[in-house]
N, C-alpha and C positions, 0 to 999 in steps of 0.2 A: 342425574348428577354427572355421570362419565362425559355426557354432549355434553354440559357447561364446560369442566375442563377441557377437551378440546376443543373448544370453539376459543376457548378464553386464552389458550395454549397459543393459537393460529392468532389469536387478536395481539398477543404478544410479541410472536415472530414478525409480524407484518408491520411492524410498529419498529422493530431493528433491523434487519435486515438492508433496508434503505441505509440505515448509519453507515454498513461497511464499504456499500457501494462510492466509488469515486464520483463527485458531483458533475455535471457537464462544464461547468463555469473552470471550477481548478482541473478537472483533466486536460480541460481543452484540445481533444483528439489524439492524445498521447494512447501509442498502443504498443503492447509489447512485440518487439521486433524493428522499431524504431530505432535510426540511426539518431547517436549525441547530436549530431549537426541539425536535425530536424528536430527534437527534445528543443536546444535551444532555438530555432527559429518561432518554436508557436508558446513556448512559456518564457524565453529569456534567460540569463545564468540562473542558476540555483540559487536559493538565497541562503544554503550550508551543503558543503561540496566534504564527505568524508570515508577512506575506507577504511575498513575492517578484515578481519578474517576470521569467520565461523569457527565458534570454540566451544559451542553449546549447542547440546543436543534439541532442547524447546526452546522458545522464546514465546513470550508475550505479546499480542499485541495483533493486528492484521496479518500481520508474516505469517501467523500459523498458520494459512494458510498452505504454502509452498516452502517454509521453512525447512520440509522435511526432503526435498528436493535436491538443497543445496548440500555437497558434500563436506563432512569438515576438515577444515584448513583450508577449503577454499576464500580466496578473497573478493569482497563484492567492494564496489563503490559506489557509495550513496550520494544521489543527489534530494535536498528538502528544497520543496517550493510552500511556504507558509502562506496560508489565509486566513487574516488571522479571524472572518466573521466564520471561515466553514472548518478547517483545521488544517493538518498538513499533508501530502501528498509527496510520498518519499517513491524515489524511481530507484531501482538499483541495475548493477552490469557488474554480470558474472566477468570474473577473474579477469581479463587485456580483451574483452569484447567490447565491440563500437557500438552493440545494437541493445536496447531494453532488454533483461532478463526477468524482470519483474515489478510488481508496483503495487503500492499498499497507501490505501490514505485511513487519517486518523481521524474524525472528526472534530470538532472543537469542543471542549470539557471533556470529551470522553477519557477516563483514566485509566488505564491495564493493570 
């Protein structure tokens, strides 16, 4: 009984895991530590360009990832590049940085 659930445990992760990963199509080589001028030479403008400033301690969503990284009241600037067959693929830059601070894509239907 214990080896069905984890096997079936493993059958599950393996089955998500790829969700959170950035596809190679919408990354298209974008890595963190990328300059803006390079972001847009290999994806193009953003197709929603917006900043913010951390005012919450979790968020929902790929961010948790590194969310806890970023301090609060810092300002990030998001750029969305939408797919709309694979999801969307949000770049951010910590506070007056020129280079990727981070990057979280969202699948398409997936809802947080």
């Amino acid at each position: 009984m214990r080896v069905a659930l984890q096997i079936g445990v493993c059958f599950v992760l393996t089955l998500l895991l790829p969700a959170c990963q950035i596809p190679e199509k919408a990354g298209n080589g974008i890595e963190v530590g990328m300059k803006k001028i390079q972001v847009r030479n290999l994806l193009g403008p953003a197709d929603v360009r917006t900043t913010f400033v951390k005012q919450t301690e979790s968020i929902w969503g790929p961010q948790e990832a590194w969310w806890d990284q970023v301090e609060m009241g810092v300002s990030l600037e998001s750029w969305l590049y939408i797919y709309p067959q694979e999801g969307t693929l949000f770049i951010y830059f910590l506070g007056d940085s020129d280079s990727v601070s981070f990057m979280a894509f969202t699948p398409e239907g997936v809802v947080y």
